[in-house]
ROFIMAR-239625 format. One record per residue (C-alpha): residue in one letter; residue number from 1; z negated, y negated, x. Coordinates in Angstrom, 3 decimals, decimal comma, padded with zeros to 6 digits. Last residue first. Layout:
N
{'A'; NUM; {Z; Y; X}}
...
//
This chain:
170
{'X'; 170; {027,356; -016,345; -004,249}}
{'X'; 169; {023,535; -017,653; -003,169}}
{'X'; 168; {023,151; -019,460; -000,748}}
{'X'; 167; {021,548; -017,194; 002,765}}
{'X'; 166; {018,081; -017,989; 002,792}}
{'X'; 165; {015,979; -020,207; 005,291}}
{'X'; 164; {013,298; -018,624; 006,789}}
{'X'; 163; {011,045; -020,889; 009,289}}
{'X'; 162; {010,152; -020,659; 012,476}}
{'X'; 161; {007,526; -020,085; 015,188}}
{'X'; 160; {008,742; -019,486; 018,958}}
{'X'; 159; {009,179; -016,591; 021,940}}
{'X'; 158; {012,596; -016,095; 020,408}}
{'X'; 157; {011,631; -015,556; 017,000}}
{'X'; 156; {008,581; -015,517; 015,504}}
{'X'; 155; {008,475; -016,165; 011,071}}
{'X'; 154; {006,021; -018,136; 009,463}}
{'X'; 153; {007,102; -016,846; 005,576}}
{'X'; 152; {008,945; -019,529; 002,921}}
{'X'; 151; {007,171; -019,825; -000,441}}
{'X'; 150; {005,404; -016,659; -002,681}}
{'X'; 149; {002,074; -018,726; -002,376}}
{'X'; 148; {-001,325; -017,341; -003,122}}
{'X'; 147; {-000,733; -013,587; -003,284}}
{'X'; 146; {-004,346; -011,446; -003,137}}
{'X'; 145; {-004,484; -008,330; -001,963}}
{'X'; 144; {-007,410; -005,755; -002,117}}
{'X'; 143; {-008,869; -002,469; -001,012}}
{'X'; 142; {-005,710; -001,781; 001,306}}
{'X'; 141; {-006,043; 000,734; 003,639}}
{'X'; 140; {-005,485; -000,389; 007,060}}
{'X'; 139; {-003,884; 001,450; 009,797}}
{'X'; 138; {-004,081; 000,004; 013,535}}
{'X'; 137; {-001,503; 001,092; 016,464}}
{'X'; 136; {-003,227; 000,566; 020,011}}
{'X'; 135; {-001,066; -001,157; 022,631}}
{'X'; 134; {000,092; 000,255; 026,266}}
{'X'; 133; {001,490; 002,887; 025,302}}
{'X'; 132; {000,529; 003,963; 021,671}}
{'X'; 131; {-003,001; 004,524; 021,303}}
{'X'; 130; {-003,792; 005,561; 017,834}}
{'X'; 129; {-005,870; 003,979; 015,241}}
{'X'; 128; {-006,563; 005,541; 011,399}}
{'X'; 127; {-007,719; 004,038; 008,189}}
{'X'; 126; {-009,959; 000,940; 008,785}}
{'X'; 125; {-010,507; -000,660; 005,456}}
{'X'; 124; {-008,462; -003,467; 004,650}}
{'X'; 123; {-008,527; -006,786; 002,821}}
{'X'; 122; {-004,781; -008,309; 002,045}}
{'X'; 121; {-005,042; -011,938; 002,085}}
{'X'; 120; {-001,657; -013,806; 001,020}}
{'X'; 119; {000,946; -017,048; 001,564}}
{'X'; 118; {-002,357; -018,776; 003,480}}
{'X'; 117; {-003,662; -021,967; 001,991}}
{'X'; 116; {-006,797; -020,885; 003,580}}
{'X'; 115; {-007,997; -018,326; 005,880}}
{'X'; 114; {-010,393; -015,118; 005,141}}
{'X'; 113; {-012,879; -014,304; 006,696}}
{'X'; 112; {-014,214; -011,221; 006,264}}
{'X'; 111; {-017,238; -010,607; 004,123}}
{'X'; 110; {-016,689; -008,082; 001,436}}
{'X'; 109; {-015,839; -010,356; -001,255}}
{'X'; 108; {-014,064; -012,684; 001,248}}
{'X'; 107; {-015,950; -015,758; 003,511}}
{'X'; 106; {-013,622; -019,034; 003,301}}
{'X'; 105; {-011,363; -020,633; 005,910}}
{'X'; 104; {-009,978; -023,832; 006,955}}
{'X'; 103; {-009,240; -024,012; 011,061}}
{'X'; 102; {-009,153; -027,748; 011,831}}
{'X'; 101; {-012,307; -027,567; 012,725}}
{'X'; 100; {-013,901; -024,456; 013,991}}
{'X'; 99; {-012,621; -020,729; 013,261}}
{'X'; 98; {-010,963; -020,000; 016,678}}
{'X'; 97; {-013,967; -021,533; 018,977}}
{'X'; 96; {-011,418; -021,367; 021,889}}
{'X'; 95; {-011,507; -019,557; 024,755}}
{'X'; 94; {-008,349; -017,485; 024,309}}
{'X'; 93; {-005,113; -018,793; 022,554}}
{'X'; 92; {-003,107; -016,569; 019,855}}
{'X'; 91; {-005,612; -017,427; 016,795}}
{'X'; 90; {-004,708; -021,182; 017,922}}
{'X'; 89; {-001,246; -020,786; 017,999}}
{'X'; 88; {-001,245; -018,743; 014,618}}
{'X'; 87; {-002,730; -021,708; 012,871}}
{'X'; 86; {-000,555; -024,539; 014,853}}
{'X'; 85; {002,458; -022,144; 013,297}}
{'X'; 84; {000,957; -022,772; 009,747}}
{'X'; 83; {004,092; -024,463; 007,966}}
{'X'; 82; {006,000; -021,228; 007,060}}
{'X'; 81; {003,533; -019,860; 004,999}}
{'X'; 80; {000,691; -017,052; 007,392}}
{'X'; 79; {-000,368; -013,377; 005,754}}
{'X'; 78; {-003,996; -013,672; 006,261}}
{'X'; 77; {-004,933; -009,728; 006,830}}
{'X'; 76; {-008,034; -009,398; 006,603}}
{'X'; 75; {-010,708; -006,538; 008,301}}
{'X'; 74; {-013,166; -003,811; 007,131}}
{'X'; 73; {-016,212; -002,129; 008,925}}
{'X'; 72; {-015,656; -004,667; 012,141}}
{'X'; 71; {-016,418; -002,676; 015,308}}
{'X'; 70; {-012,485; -002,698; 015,916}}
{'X'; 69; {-012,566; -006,676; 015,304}}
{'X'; 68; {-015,187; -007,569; 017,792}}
{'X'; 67; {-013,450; -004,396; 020,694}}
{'X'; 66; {-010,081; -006,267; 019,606}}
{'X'; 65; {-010,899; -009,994; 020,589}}
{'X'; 64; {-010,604; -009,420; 024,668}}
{'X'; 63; {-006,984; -007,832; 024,217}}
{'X'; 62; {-006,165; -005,475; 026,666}}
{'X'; 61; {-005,394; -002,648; 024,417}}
{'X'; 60; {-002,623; -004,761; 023,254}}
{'X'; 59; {-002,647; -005,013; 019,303}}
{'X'; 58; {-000,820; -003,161; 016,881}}
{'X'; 57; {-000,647; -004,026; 013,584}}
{'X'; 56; {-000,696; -001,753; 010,393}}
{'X'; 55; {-000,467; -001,519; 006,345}}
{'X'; 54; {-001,008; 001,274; 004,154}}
{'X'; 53; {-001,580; 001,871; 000,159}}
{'X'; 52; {-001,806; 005,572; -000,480}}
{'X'; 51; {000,851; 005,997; -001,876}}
{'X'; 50; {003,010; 003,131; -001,148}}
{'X'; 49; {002,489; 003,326; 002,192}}
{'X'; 48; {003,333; 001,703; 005,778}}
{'X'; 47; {004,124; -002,004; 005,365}}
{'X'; 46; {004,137; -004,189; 008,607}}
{'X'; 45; {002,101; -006,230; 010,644}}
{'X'; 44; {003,900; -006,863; 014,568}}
{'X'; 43; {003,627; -010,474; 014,901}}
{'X'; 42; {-000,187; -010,356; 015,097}}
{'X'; 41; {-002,402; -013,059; 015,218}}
{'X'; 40; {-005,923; -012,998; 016,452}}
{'X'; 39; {-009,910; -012,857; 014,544}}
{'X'; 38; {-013,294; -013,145; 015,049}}
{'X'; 37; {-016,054; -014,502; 012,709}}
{'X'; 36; {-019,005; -013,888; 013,621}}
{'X'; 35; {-022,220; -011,698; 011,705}}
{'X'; 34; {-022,328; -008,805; 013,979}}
{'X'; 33; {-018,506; -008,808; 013,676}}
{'X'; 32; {-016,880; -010,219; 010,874}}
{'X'; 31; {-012,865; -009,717; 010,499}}
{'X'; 30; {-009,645; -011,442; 010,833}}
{'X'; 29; {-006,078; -010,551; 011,660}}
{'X'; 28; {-003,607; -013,619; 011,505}}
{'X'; 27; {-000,323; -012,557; 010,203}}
{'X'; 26; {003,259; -013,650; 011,368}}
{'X'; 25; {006,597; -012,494; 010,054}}
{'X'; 24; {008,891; -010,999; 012,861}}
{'X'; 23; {012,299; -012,575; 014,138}}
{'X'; 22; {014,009; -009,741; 016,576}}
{'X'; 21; {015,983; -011,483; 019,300}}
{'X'; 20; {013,284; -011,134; 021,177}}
{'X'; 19; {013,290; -007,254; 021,421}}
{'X'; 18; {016,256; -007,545; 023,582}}
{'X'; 17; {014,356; -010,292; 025,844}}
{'X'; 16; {011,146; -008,133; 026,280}}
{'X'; 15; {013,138; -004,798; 027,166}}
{'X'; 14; {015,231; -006,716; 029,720}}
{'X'; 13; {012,177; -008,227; 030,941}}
{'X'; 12; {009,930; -004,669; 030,822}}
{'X'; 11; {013,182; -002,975; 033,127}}
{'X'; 10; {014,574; -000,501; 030,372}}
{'X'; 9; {014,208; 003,668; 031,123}}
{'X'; 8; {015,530; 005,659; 033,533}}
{'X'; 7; {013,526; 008,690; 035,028}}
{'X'; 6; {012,740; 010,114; 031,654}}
{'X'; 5; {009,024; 009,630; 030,630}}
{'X'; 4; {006,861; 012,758; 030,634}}
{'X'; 3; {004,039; 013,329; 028,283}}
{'X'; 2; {006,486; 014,651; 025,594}}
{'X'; 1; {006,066; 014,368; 021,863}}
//
């Protein structure tokens, strides 16, 4: 890996409005922190490992929630259903109380919150960070996951919350 950057890359809005066109599923990261719930979504979860089992996020180094949540011994992933975009609005907003009323959630076997009437909760132990520009990739190994609901996903697309609709059947 170099340290150098070529002398042309993408301007950050033509970069931003390519990558829009991308539709991600949505998961709200939570975790407890000195006893308090924290937590923020994430549009960029994925799978990692099989063997062992591995999931990540990254979140922008910037971010006033991650120095609660990297302190955290394990954290949640709430995998959101297609009708919870007001749920990954309000984990997305700062200066709100995140977990009051109408947020619904329950403490998990090792403590983390973890939200209701999600699609799944996968509880993670920290497994490795990197910084990665200007975001820090997050590994989880996964203790436990729960499925709830195997309906339609939240999906982001376009700067907005949707839903999947599949392609009939031939």
């Amino acid at each position: 890996m170099t340290d150098t950057l070529p002398d042309r890359v993408v301007a950050a809005d033509q970069f931003r409005q390519a990558l829009a066109v991308h539709a991600s599923g949505v998961v709200v990261i939570t975790a407890q922190s000195d006893g308090i719930p924290v937590g923020l979504t994430a549009t960029s979860f994925s799978s990692v490992s099989l063997e062992p089992p591995l999931v990540s996020f990254y979140v922008d180094r910037s971010s006033t929630t991650w120095p609660q949540l990297a302190a955290a011994d394990h954290f949640a992933v709430n995998i959101l259903a297609s009708d919870q975009a007001e749920l990954a609005s309000r984990f997305a907003r700062k200066d709100i109380d995140r977990f009051g009323a109408p947020t619904r959630w329950r403490p998990g076997p090792l403590g983390a919150p973890l939200l209701r009437d999600v699609s799944a909760h996968l509880v993670c132990l920290p497994y490795e960070r990197a910084e990665v520009g200007d975001h820090l990739l997050v590994v989880g190994l996964v203790a436990e996951a729960t499925v709830h609901n195997t309906g339609r996903p939240l999906l982001y697309h376009q700067g907005r919350f949707g839903r999947f609709l599949a392609h009939p059947e031939s």
